[in-house]
C-alpha positions in Angstrom: 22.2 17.2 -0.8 21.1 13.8 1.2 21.5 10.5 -0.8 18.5 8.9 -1.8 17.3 5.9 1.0 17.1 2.8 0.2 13.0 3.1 0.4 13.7 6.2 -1.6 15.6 4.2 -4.5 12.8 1.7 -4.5 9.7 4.2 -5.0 11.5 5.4 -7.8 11.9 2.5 -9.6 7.3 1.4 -8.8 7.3 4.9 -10.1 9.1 4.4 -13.5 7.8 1.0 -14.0 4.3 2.4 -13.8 5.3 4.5 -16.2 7.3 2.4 -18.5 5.1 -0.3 -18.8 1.7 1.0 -19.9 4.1 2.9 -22.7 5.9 -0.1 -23.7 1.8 -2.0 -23.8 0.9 0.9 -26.1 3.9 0.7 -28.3 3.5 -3.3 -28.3 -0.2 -2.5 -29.6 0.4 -0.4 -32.2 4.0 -1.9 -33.2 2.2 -6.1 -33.4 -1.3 -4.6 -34.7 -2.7 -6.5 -32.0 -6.4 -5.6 -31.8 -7.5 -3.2 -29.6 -10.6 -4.4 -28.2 -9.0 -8.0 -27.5 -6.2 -6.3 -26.1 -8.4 -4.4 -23.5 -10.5 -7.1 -22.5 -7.8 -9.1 -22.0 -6.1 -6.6 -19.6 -9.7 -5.5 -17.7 -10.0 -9.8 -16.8 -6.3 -9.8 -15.4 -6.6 -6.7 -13.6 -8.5 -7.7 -10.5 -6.3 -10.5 -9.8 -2.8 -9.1 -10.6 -4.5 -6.1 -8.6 -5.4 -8.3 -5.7 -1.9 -10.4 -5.4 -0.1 -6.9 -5.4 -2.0 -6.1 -2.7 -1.9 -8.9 -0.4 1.6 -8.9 -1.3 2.1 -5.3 0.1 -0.8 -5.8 2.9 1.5 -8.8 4.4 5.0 -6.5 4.4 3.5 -3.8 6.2 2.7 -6.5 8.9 5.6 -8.0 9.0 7.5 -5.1 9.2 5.2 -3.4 12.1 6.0 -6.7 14.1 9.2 -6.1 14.0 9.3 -3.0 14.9 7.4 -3.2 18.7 9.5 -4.8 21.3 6.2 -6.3 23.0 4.9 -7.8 19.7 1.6 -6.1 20.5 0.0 -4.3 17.4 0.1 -0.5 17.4 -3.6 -0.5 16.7 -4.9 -2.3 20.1 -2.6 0.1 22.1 -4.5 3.1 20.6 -7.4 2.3 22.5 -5.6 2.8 25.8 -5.8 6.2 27.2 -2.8 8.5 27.4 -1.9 11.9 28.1 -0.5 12.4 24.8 -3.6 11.1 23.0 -5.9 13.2 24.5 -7.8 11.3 26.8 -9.3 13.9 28.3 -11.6 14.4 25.6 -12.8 10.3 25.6 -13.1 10.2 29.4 -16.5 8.0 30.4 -19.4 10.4 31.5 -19.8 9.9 35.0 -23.1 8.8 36.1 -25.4 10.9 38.2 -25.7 9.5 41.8 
């Protein structure tokens, strides 16, 4: 059996954080007697930010490691629009105008 990656290893662990962590809020809720409704609005107002730095956060990695990862420091995306055999440009070739 193959060892886990290192990418592996680490989409375990988001995976048992997310989880771990709306248990643990539940059990803190019932365990405190915190109230509920308080409880959920507080959580609905800090969920678009926290949401939105997560994201950024994993927007900018995925940048920074496509960069690295083309010798020419182009991005992938603007070579897509170049015609190749292996992207089938036969099938985006320019009509050709009637003379």
């Amino acid at each position: 059996m193959k060892s886990m990656t290192s990418h592996g290893n680490r989409h375990m662990l988001l995976m048992i954080l997310c989880c771990l962590i709306p248990v643990a809020a539940l059990g803190a809720i019932f365990v405190l007697r915190l109230p509920v409704p308080q409880v959920l609005t507080y959580g609905l107002v800090l969920l678009c930010p926290l949401s939105h730095v997560l994201m950024m956060g994993m927007m900018g990695r995925e940048q920074h490691d496509g960069a690295e990862g083309d010798a020419n420091g182009r991005d992938a995306v603007a070579d897509a629009s170049q015609p190749t055999a292996d992207r089938g440009a036969t099938c985006h070739r320019e009509p050709s105008l009637p003379k």
